[in-house]
C-alpha positions as semicolon CSV with decimal commas, in nm:
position;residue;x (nm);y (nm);z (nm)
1;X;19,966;17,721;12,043
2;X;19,595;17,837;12,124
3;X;19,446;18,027;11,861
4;X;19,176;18,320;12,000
5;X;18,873;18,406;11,766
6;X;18,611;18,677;11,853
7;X;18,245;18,575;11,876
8;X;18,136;18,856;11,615
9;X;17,896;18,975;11,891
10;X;18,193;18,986;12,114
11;X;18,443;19,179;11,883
12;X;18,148;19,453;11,844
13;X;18,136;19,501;12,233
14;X;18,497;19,545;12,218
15;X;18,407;19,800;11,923
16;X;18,235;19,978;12,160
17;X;18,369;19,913;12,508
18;X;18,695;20,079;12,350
19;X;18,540;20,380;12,150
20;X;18,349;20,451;12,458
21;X;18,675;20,428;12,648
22;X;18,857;20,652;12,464
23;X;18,565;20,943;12,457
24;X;18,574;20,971;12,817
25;X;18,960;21,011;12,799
26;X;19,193;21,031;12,506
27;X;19,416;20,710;12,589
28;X;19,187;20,548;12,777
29;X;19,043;20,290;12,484
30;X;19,412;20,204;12,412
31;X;19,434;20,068;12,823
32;X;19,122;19,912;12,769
33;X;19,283;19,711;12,441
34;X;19,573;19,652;12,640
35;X;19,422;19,468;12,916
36;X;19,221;19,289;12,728
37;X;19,562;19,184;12,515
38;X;19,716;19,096;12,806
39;X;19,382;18,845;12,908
40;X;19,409;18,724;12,606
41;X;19,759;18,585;12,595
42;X;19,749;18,470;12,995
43;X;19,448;18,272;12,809
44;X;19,658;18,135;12,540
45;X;19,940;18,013;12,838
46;X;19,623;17,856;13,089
47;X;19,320;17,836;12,898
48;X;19,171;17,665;13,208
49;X;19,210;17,944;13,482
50;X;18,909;18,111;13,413
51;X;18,624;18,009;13,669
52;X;18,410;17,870;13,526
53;X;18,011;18,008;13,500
54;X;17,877;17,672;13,370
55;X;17,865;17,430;13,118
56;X;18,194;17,491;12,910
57;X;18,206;17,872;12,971
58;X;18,457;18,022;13,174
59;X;18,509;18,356;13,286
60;X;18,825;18,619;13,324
61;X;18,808;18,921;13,491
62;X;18,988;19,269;13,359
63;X;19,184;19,371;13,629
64;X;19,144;19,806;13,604
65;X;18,830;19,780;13,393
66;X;18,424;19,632;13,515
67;X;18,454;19,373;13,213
68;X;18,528;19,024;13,185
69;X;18,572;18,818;12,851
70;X;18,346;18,505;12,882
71;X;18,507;18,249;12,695
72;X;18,531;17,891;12,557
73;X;18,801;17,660;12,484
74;X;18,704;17,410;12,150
75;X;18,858;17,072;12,075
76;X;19,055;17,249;11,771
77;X;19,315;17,398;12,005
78;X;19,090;17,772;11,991
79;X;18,970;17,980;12,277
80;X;18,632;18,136;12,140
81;X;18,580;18,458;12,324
82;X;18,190;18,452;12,337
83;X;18,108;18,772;12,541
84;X;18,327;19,105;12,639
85;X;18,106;19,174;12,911
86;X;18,017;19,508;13,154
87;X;17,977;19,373;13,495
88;X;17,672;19,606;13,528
89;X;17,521;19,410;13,208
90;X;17,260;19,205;13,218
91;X;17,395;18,833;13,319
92;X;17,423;18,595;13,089
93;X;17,279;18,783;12,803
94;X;17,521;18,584;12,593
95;X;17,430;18,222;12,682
96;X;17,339;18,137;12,314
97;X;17,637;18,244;12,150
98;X;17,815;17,927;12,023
């Protein structure tokens, strides 16, 4: 089984993605952990069927949110989520997280 780990850059924009969720309505942040959850685990099942944005980076998009987790799959059976990225962020701000 695939483990996940944050990028530590990535777990704060998930920090924030959520808390900023949940102050424009109260439940809101919770949906927003959900779907990302549920991105996660499809991960875990196909860590290939993200497209991939180049190199070893692959992308999957959150279905009801403008965010996509840019991630990485490593030779020790992890997925390395590099980037929890806004759709209206600047691209590939997070190109040299490892």
């Amino acid at each position: 089984m695939k483990n996940v780990i944050f990028h530590p850059l990535a777990e704060q924009e998930l920090i924030d993605a959520t808390a900023y969720y949940e102050e424009q309505k109260p439940g809101l942040g919770l949906e927003f952990i959900g779907e990302v959850e549920h991105a996660v685990n499809f991960l875990i099942l196909y860590p290939e069927a993200g497209s991939n944005v180049g190199g070893s980076v692959r992308r999957v998009i959150l279905p009801k949110f403008s965010y996509s987790l840019l991630y990485r799959t490593l030779e020790d059976d992890q997925i390395r989520i590099l980037a929890v990225a806004h759709h209206k962020r600047k691209p590939q701000y997070w190109v040299d997280r490892e």
